[in-house]
N, C-alpha and C positions, 0 to 999 in steps of 0.2 A: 426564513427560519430564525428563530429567538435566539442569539448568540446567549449562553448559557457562558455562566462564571467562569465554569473546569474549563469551556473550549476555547474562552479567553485567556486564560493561563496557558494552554498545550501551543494553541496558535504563537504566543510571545515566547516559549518553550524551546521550539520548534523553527520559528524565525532565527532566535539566537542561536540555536545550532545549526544553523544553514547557513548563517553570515562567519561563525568560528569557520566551518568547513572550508566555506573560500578562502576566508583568510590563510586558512594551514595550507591547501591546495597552492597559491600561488608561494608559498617558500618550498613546499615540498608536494610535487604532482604527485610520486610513485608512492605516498602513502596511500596503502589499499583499506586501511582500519576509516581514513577520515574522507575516502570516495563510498564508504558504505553509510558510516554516519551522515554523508550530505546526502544519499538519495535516499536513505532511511526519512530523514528530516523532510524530505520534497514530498514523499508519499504520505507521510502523517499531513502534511501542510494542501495537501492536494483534496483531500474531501471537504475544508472548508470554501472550495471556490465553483464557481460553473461548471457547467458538463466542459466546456470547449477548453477554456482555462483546465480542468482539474486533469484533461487527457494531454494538454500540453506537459504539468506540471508532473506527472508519471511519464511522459515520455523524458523529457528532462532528468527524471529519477533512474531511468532505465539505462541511460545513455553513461550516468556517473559508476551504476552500477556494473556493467561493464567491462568502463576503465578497469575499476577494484580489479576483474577479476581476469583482466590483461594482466596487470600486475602481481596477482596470487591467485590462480586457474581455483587453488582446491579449497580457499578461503571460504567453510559454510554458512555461514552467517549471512553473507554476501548471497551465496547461490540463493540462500531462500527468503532476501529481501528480496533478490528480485524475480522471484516467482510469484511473491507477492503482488510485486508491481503489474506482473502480466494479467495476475486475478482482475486485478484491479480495475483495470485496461478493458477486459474484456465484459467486465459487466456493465462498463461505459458505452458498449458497442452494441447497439440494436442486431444488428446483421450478425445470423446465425452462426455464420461458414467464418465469417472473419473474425469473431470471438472465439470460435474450433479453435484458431492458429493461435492466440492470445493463448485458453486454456490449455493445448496441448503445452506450448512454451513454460506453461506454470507446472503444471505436472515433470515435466522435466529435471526442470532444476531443482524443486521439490525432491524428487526422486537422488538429484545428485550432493543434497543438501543429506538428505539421511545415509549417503554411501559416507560423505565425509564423517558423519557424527552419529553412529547408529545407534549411540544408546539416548540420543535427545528423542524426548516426548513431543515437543512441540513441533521437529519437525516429521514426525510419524503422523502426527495429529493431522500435521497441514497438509499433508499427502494424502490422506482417509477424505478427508473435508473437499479435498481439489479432485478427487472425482467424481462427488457427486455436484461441483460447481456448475457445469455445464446442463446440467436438467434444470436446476433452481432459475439459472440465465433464462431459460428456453419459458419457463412458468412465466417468470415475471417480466418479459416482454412479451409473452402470449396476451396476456391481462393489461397489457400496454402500464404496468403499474411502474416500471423503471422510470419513464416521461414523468412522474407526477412525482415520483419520489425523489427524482433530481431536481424540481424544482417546474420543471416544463408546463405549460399551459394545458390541460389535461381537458375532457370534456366536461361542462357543467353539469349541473344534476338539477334535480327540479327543487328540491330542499337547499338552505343553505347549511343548516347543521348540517345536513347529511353530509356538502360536501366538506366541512370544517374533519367530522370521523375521517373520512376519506383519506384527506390531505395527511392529517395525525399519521393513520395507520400506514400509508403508503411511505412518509417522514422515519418510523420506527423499523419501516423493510430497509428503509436506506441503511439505519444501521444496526441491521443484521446485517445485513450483506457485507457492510466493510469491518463488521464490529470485531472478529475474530481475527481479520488481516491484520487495521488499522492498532489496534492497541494490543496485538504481538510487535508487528514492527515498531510501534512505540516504544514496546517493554526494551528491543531489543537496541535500538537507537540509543536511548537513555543510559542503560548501563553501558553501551558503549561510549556516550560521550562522559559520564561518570569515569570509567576508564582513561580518559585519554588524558585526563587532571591528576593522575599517577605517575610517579615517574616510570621511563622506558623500562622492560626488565634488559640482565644485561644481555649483551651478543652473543651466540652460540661462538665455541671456541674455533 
């Protein structure tokens, strides 16, 4: 795939705020704002790399995620980055049954993400969107189009233009599929590490 400008900027974006993360991480574990921005950071960081890598790099995401929300159960942001992650996850996943458990997980927190914040759009949006995930999954590995839009060695075709359209269109399902995920949990990354260059507000009395 043609590393484009913008995904040269988001990658360096997105690195930097994944090396801040750790850094604040090892002075202070129990911040639940910079375990969200580091697995926020992981999952934007994760569609630019292999299927095996980019299910590493969301589990990784998943795992920080988490923590967050060891540390503040009812933190929303958090629940619905990592619903995201699970979407994510499971459109990585060929096997039907074991992507169920992926999307159900994202519906979930999806669901516990609009209890926290009922009057957010975005995450009513992603809750609308996250059931009809699991049919879109079941299309585009029916049509074996996930393999080719990850990058996978796909079957040839007897035209080479043909398969040049192919490869394009199947490149374009990739991102549809993450494009709603990826560049919410961007939006949502970003103003929070914009946030985090604010001073604290103060302490409840």
């Amino acid at each position: 795939m043609d590393m484009q400008h913008g995904d040269l900027d988001r990658i360096l974006f997105f690195e930097h705020a994944r090396k801040t993360a750790e850094a604040t991480y090892a002075k202070n574990p129990l911040d639940a704002d910079n375990l969200t921005r580091w697995g926020g950071a992981l999952l934007e960081l994760s569609q630019f790399q292999s299927v095996a890598e980019s299910k590493k790099m969301i589990q990784d995401a998943i795992s920080k995620l988490e923590e967050a929300l060891l540390v503040n159960p009812k933190k929303h942001d958090t629940l619905w980055c990592l619903a995201n992650a699970h979407t994510s996850h499971a459109f990585l996943t060929p096997e039907q049954d074991e992507a169920k458990g992926y999307f159900d997980k994202a519906a979930f927190y999806f669901q516990q993400a609009v209890d926290e914040d009922p009057g957010n759009d975005l995450y009513r949006k992603s809750l609308e969107v996250a059931a009809k995930a699991p049919e879109l999954h079941m299309e585009i590995h029916k049509h074996g189009l996930a393999q080719q839009a990850m990058g996978a060695a796909g079957p040839s075709t007897s035209s080479g233009s043909k398969t040049s359209t192919k490869k394009k269109k199947s490149s374009d399902l990739k991102y549809d599929i993450f494009g709603w995920i990826i560049l919410a949990v961007g939006i949502v990354a970003w103003v929070g590490f914009a946030k985090s260059h604010l001073p604290p507000p103060p302490p409840p009395p």
